[in-house]
Legacy VTK file of the C-alpha trace (Angstrom):
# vtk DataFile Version 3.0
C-alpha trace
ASCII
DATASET POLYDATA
POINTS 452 float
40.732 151.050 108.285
39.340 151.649 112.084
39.609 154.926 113.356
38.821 156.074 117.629
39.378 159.107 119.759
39.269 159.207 123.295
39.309 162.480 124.808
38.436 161.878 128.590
39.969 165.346 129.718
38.701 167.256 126.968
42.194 168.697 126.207
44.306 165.584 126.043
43.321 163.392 123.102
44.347 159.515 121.915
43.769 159.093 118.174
44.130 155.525 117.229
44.262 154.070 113.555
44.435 150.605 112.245
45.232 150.326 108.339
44.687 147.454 106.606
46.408 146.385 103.315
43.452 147.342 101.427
43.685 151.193 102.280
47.004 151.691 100.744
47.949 148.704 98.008
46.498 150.319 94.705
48.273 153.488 95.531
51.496 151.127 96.080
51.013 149.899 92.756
50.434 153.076 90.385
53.391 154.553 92.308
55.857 151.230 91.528
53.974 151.247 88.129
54.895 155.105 87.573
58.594 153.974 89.057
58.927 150.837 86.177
58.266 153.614 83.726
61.201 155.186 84.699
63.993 152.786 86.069
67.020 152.570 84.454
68.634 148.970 84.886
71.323 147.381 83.823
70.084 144.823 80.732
66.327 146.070 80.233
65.295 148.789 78.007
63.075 151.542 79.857
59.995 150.283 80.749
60.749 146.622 80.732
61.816 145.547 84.047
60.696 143.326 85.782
58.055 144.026 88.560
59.800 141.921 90.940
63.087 143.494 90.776
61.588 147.001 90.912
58.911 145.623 93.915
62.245 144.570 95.622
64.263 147.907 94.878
61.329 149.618 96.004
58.878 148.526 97.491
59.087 148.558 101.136
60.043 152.451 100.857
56.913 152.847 98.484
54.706 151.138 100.793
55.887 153.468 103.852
55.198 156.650 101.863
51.861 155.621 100.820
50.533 154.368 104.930
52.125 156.978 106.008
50.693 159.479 103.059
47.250 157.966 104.243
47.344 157.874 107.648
48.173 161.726 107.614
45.046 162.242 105.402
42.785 160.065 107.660
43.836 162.076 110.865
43.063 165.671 109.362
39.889 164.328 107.683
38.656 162.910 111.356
39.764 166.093 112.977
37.463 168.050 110.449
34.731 165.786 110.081
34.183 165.595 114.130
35.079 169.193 114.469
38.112 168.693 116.882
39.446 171.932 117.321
43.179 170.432 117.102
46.275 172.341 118.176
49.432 171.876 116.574
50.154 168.692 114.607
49.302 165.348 116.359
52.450 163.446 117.729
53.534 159.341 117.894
52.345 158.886 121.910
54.604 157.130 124.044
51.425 154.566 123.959
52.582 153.400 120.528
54.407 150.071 119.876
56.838 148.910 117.108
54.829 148.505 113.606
56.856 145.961 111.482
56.144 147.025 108.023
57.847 144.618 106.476
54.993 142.069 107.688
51.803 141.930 106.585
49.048 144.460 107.792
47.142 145.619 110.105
49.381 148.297 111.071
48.191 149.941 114.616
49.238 153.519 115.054
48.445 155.987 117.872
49.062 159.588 117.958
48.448 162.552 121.008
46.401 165.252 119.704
46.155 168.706 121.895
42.457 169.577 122.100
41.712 173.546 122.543
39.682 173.960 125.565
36.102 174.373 125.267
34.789 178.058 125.981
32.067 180.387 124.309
32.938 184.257 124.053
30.087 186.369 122.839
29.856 190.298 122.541
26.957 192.553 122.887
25.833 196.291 123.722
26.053 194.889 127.255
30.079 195.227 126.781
31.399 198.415 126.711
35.273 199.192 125.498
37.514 202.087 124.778
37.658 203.795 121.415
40.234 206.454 121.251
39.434 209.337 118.924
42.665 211.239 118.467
42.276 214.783 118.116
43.171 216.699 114.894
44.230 219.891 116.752
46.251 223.040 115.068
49.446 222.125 116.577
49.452 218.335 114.559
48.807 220.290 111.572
51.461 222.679 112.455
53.997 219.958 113.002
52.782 218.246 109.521
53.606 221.501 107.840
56.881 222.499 109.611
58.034 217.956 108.433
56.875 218.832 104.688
58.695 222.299 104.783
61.562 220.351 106.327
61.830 217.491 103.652
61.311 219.228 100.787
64.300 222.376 102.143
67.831 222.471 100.800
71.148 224.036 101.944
72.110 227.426 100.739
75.627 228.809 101.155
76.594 231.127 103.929
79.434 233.367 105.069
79.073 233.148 108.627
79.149 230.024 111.010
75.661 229.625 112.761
73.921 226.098 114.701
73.539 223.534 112.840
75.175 225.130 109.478
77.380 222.325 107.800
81.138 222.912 107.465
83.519 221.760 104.225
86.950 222.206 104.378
90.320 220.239 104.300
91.854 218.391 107.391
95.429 217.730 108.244
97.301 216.453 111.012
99.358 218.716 113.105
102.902 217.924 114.522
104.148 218.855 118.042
104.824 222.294 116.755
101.492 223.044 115.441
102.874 222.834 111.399
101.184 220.225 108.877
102.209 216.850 109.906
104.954 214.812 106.961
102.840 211.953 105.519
100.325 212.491 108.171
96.344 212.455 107.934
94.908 214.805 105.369
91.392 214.592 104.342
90.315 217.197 101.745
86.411 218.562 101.293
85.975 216.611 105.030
82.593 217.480 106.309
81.839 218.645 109.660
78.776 219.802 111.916
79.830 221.633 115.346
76.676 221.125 116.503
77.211 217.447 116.850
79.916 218.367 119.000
79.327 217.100 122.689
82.509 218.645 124.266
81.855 222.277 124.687
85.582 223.409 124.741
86.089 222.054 121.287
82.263 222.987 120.228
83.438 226.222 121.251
86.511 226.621 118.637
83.412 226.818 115.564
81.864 229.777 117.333
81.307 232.704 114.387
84.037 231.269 112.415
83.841 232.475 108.523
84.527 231.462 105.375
88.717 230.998 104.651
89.181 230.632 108.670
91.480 227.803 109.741
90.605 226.244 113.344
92.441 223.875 115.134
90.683 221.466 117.014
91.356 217.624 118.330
88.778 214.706 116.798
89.582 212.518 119.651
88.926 215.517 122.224
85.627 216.264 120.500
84.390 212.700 120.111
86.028 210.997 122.935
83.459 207.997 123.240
82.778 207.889 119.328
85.343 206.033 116.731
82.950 205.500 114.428
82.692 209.327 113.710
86.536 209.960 114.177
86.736 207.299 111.516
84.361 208.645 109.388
85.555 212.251 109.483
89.305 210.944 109.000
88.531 208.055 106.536
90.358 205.637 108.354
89.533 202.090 109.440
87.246 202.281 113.022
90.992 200.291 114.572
92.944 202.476 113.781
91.488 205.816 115.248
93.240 204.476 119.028
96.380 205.418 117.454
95.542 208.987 116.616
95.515 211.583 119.332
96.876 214.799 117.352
95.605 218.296 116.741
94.207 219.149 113.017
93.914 221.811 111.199
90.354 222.627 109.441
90.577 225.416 107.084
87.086 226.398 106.347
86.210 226.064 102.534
82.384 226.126 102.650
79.727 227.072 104.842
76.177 225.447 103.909
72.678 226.366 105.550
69.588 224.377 105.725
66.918 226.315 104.886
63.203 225.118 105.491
61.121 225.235 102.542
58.554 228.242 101.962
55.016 227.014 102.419
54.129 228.363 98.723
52.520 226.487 96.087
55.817 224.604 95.024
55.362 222.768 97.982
51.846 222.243 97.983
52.363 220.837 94.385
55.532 218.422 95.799
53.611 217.075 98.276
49.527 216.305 97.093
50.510 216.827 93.277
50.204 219.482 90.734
47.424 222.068 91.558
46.011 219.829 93.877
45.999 222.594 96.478
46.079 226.346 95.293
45.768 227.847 99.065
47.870 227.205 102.418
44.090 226.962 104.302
43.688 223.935 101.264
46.705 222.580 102.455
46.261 222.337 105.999
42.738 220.907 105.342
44.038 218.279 103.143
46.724 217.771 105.703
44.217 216.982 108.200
42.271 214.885 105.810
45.142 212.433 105.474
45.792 212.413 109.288
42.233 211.743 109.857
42.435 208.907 107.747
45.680 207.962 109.218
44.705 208.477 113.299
41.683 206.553 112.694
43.924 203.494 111.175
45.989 203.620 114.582
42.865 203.905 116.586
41.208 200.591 115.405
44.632 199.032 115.779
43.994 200.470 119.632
40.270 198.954 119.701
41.573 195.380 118.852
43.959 195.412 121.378
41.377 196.839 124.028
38.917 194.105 122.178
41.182 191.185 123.198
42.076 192.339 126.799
38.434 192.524 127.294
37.402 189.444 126.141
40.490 187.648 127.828
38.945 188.808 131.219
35.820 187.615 130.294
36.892 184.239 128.979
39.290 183.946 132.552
41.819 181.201 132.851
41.562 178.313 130.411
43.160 174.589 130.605
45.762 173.453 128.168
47.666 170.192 127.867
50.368 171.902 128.507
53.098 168.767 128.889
51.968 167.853 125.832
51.912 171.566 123.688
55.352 172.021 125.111
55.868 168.395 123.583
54.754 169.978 120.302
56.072 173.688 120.359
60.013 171.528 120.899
59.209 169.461 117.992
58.297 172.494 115.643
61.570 174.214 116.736
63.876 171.538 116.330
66.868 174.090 115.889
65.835 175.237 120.390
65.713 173.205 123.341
63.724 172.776 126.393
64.850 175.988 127.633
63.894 177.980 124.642
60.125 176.309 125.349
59.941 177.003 128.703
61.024 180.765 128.627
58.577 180.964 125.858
55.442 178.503 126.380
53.505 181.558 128.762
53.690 183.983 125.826
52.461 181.370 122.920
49.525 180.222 125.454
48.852 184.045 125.587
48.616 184.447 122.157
47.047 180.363 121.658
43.782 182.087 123.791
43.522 184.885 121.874
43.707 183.389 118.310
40.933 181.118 119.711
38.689 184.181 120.830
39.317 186.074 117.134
38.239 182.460 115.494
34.805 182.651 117.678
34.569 186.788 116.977
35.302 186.342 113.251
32.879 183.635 113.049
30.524 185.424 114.903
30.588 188.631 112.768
30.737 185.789 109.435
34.251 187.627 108.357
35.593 186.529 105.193
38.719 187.965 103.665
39.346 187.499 100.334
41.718 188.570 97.465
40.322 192.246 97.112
40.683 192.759 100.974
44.141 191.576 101.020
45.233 193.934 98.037
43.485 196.522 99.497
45.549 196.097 103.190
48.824 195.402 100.854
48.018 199.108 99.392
47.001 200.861 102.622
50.716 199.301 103.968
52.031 201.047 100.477
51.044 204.177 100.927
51.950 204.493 104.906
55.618 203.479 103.467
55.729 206.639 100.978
53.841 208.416 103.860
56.954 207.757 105.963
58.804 209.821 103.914
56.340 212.615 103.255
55.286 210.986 99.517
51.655 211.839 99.522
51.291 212.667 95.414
52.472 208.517 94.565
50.373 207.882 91.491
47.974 204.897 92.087
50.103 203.199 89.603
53.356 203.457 91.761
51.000 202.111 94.505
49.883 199.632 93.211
52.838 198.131 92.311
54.474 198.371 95.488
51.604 196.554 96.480
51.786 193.623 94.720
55.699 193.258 95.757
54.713 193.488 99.063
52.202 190.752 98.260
54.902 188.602 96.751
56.946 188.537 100.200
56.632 185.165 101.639
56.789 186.388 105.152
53.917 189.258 104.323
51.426 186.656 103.475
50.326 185.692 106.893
50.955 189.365 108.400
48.630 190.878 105.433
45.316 188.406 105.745
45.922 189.157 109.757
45.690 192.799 109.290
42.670 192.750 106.411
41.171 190.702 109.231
41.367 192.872 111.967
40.170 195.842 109.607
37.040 194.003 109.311
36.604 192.782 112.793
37.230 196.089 114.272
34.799 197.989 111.461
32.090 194.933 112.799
32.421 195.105 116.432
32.193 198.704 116.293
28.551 198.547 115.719
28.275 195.645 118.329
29.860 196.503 121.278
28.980 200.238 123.340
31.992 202.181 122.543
33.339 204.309 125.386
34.642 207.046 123.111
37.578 209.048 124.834
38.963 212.172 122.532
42.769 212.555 123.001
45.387 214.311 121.951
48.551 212.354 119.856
50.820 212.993 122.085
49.029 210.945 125.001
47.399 208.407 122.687
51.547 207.917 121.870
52.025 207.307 125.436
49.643 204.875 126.219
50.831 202.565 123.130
54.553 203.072 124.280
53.292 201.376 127.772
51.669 198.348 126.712
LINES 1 453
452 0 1 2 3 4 5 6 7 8 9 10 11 12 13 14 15 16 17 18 19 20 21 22 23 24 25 26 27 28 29 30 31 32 33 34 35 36 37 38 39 40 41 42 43 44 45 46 47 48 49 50 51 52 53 54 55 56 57 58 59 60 61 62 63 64 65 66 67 68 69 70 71 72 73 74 75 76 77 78 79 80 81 82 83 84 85 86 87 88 89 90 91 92 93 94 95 96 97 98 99 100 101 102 103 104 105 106 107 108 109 110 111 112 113 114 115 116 117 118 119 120 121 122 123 124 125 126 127 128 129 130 131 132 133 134 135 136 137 138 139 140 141 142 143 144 145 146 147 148 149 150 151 152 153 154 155 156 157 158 159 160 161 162 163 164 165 166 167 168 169 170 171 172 173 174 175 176 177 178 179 180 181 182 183 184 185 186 187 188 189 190 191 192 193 194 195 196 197 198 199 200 201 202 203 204 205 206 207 208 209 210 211 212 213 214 215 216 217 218 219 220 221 222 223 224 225 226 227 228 229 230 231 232 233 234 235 236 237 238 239 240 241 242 243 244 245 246 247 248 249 250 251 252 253 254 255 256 257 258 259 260 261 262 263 264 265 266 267 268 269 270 271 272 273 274 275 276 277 278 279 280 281 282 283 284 285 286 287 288 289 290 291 292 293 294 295 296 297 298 299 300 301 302 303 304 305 306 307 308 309 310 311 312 313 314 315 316 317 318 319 320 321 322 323 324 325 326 327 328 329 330 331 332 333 334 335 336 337 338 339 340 341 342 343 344 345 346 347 348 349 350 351 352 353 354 355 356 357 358 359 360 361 362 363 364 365 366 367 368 369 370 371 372 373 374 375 376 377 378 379 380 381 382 383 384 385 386 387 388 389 390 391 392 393 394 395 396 397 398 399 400 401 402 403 404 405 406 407 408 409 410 411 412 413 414 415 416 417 418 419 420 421 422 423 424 425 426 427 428 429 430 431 432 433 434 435 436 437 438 439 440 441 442 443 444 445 446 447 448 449 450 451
């Protein structure tokens, strides 16, 4: 075997290998060997047939696997050994002529290889960047409180019609004359919420209504550019609602009231676990606790981003081969065409430069993830899930476990060692970079992430 690489550009590369019949014709063998063991013939017993009728079954296909099998293993173990910083997979250049392997070797092949472009990013005290401490002020905690007390409240029933009360009672269609409808639409223990309403006339029908009170209204005239609830409240297909334009009758069975939870030690208990928290000052603190921990999780997230513009500007415009990446990004999205590539080459260059820059930073900081990190990122993921829905008290078992599902998802994998990666990086180049620290409140650090 011969191996070269010219790279006169520095970014467009020519990899050329000759293989001779010594670098693949053992492997040939064992694997026409392995296939005598198991052929099945016509007149031989297992095991028994003849080479040369199993060398002329198979052997051409055998001998294409194993040069191609090789010359696949030769390229990557170039690319490593000569520390080519390869991008993408290498492709047949237009350079390379018709290999007969049907004759006898050498077998010339030549393959592009996109070659990242040579820069050196390097951070120091001398760079200064953002870091946004968000401010744990009594309003957050107030707004914490006010979601637990709101989660963990139920619906009490009421005699009187007030905002956003909840309404059960039977429907029917009306006739011309205002009586119940023959074989019309009835819907019994229907559920309604006036509130929801968006046409005031109609929204105004619920207004102090009480408990046996029957109210007509009009679905269509209170929903007029929503099927989907007309269908809902009328339990009838979404099609069919064109055809109904009648009054109903809604006689009012049941009047139900949300009421917010007290802030007492039941909910204390629901939320951080049993006697976890024995005072409402405790449970603010501990409130604040989690947010802290929370706030700080978004605010790294910030300092990466901040991290890559400002090492983008320092690292300024770079070369690509770009003919010959789009060349690649088509062939790894054979299911798109040239369009799809073009619309979205600028973005993958984007984020080609950047995944360069982390390599250099990780390297830099000597960043190594391994399995503990990535159960550890799998479990901080877990518990912002619960979080979501105000679970704070999930035993470490239940967490856990949800862990290592999230683990098992395929398309987690990637998305899990990129995240333990950036926890590290951004704990690292905290203590290497001069951090321009900038206390905000939620609200604004919200707004500055919604514009990015």
């Amino acid at each position: 075997m011969n191996i070269s690489f010219e790279n006169p550009d520095k970014i467009n590369g020519l990899l050329t290998i000759t293989v001779e019949e010594a670098d693949y014709k053992d492997n040939v063998e064992k694997t026409l060997k392995n296939y005598r063991k198991k052929a099945n013939f016509p007149g031989f017993r297992p095991g028994q047939v003849p080479m040369s009728l199993i060398k002329r079954q198979f052997g051409t296909s055998a001998k294409v696997d194993e040069i191609n099998k090789f010359v696949g293993e030769q390229i990557y173990k170039y690319v490593q050994d000569n520390k080519i910083q390869m991008l993408g997979e290498p492709l047949p250049s237009e350079k390379q002529e018709a290999q007969d392997l049907e004759k006898d070797a050498p077998y010339t092949f030549i393959f592009d290889i996109a070659v990242a472009p040579e820069f050196k990013v390097a951070l120091s005290g001398r760079d200064k960047v953002d870091y946004y401490n968000i401010t744990i002020d009594e309003k957050l905690i107030d707004q914490q409180v006010e979601m637990f007390a709101s989660r963990a409240g139920s619906y009490e029933k009421a005699q009187t019609y007030q905002a956003n009360d909840m309404l059960k009672g039977d429907l029917r269609e009306l006739d011309e004359s205002g009586s119940t409808k023959e074989g019309g639409i009835t819907v019994e223990g229907a559920v309604i919420m006036p509130e929801y309403i968006k046409v005031e006339d109609q929204k105004k029908l619920f207004e102090s209504v009480k408990l046996g009170d029957v109210i007509t209204f009009n679905p269509k005239k209170a929903y007029p550019d929503n099927d989907t609830e007309i269908s809902s409240l009328l339990k009838i297909e979404r099609n069919a609602v064109k055809g109904v334009n009648a009054d109903f009758s809604f006689q009012i069975a049941e009047i139900q009231r949300f009421k917010k939870h007290a802030v007492d030690q039941e909910l204390f208990d629901s939320v951080f676990g049993k006697d976890e928290v024995k005072s409402e000052k405790d449970f603010r603190d501990k409130i604040a606790e989690g947010l802290k921990q929370q706030l700080t999780t978004d605010s790294d997230f910030k300092f990466i981003q901040d991290i890559r513009d400002h090492c983008e500007k320092k690292v300024g415009k770079l070369e690509f081969p770009d003919a010959l990446l789009k060349k690649i990004m088509l062939n790894s999205n054979k299911d798109k065409d040239a369009d799809f590539v073009e619309k979205n080459y600028e973005q993958s260059v984007k984020e080609l430069v950047w995944h360069l820059i982390k390599e250099q930073l990780v390297e830099a900081q000597d960043i190594k993830v391994n399995d503990d990190d990535i159960k550890s990122t799998a479990r901080e993921a877990a518990r912002a899930q619960f979080a979501q829905y105000g679970m704070n008290n999930i035993p470490e078992e239940y967490i856990d476990n949800y862990a290592k599902e999230i683990m098992k998802q395929k398309q987690s994998a990637d998305a899990l060692v990129d995240r333990s990666v950036d926890r590290k990086l951004s704990e690292a180049l905290k203590k290497v970079v001069k951090l321009n620290e900038i206390e905000i409140s939620l609200d604004d650090f919200n707004k500055i992430m919604d514009n990015k």
